[in-house]
C-alpha positions as semicolon CSV with decimal commas, in nm:
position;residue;x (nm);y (nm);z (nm)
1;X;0,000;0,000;0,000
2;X;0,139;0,318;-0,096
3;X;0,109;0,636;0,103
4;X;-0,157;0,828;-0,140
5;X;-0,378;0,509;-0,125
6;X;-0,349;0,459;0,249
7;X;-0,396;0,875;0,321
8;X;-0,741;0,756;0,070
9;X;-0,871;0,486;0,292
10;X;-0,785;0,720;0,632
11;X;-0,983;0,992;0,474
12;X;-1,297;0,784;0,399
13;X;-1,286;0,600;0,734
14;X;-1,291;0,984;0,907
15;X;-1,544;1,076;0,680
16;X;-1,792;0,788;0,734
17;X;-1,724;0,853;1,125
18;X;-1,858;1,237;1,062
19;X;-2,155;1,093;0,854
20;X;-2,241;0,877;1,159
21;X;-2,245;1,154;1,425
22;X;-2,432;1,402;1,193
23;X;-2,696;1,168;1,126
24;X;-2,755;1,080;1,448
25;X;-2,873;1,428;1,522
26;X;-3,110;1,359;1,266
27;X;-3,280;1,070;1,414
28;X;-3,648;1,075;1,532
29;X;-3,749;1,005;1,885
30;X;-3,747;1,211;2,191
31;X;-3,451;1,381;2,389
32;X;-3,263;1,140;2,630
33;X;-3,183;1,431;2,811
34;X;-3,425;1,451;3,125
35;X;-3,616;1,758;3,324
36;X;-3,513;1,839;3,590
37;X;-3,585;1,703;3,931
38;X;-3,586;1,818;4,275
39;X;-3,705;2,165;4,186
40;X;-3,758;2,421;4,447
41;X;-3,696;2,745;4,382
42;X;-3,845;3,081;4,476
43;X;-3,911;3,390;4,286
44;X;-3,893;3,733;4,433
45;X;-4,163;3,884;4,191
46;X;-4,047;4,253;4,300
47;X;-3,741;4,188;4,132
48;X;-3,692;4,324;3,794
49;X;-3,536;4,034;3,686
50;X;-3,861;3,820;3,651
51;X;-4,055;4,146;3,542
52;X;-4,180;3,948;3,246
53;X;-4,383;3,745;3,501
54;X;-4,632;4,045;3,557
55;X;-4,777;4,083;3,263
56;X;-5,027;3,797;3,146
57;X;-4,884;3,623;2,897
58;X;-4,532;3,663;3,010
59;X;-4,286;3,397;3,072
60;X;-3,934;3,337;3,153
61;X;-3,655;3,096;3,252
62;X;-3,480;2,980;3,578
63;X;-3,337;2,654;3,637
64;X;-3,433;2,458;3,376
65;X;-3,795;2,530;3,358
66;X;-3,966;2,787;3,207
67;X;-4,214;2,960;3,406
68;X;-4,530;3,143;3,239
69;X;-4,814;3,328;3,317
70;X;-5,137;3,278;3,122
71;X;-5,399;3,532;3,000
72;X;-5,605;3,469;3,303
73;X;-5,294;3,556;3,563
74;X;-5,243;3,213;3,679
75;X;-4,928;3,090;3,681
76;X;-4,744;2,761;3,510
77;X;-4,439;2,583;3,492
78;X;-4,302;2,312;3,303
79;X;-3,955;2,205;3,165
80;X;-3,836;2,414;2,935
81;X;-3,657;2,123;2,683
82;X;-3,875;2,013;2,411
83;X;-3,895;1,647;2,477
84;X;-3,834;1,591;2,117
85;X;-3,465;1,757;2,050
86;X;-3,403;1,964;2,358
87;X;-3,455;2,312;2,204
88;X;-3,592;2,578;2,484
89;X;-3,962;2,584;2,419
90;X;-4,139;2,927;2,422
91;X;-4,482;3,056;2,586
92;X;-4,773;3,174;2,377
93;X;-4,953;3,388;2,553
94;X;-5,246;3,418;2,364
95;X;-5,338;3,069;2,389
96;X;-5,191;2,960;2,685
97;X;-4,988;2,692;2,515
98;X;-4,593;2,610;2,478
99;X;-4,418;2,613;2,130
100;X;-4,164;2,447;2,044
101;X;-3,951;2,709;1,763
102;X;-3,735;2,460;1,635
103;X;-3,967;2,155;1,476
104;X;-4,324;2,266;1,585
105;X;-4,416;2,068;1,834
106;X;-4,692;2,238;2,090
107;X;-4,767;2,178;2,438
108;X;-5,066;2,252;2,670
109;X;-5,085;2,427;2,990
110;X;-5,054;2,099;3,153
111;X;-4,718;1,994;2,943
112;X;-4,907;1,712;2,711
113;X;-4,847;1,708;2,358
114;X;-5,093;1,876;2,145
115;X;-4,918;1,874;1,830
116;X;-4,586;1,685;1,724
117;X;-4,299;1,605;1,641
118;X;-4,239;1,516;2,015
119;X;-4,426;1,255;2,177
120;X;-4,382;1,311;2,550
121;X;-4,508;1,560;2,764
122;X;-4,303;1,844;2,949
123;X;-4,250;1,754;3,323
124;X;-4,506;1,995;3,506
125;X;-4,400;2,165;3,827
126;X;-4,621;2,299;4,093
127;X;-4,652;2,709;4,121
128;X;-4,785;2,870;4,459
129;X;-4,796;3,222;4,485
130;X;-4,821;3,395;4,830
131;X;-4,768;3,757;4,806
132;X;-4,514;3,890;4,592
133;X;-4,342;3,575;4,610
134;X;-4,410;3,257;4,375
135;X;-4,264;2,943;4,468
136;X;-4,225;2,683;4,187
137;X;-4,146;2,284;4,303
138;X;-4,186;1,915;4,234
């Protein structure tokens, strides 16, 4: 084997490696990556940080879940992968629902699918609000 044919066969055998791990971010099915567990976290609803919260309609992120407020003032909170290929899933306001931007899929209030490509729901986390403080946990 000369050196031109062997630098060949090397080059192929990188290339077919590449092929492999682009593809396989093309594959169907849902995320293996999980929600997150164990949540507990408070939010200090004075703060301008999580201003977005009081306006219905509003949403933001914080810890891995992304925490809404629907047209009616309630509050929700669910994780904020889409269970089909992890992008950050966005609230709609409007419609109280959660949209995923990068293949479609949309959620309900209550995390299920409405709408695929994903199949699973979004985890769903408890919200309590007392005062200006709104606690979101498992």
């Amino acid at each position: 084997m000369d050196r031109k044919e062997f630098l060949s066969i090397l080059g192929l055998g990188a290339a077919a490696v590449a092929c492999s791990y682009c593809l396989e971010g093309c594959k169907t099915g849902d995320n293996p990556v999980g929600p997150p567990t164990n949540v507990d976290f408070t939010l200090d609803l004075t703060n301008p940080a999580y201003s977005a919260l009081k306006a219905n309609g509003g949403y933001l992120y914080n810890a891995g879940v992304i925490v809404a407020r629907t047209s009616t003032g309630t509050y929700l909170a669910v994780s904020q992968a889409c269970t089909h290929a992890g992008a950050n899933v966005e609230f709609a306001g409007g419609s109280n629902q959660f949209q995923c931007p990068a293949h479609g899929s949309i959620f309900a209030s209550d995390g299920s699918v409405l709408r695929g490509p994903a199949s699973s729901p979004l985890a769903k986390y408890n919200t309590s609000l007392s005062g200006n403080s709104l606690r979101v946990y498992s």
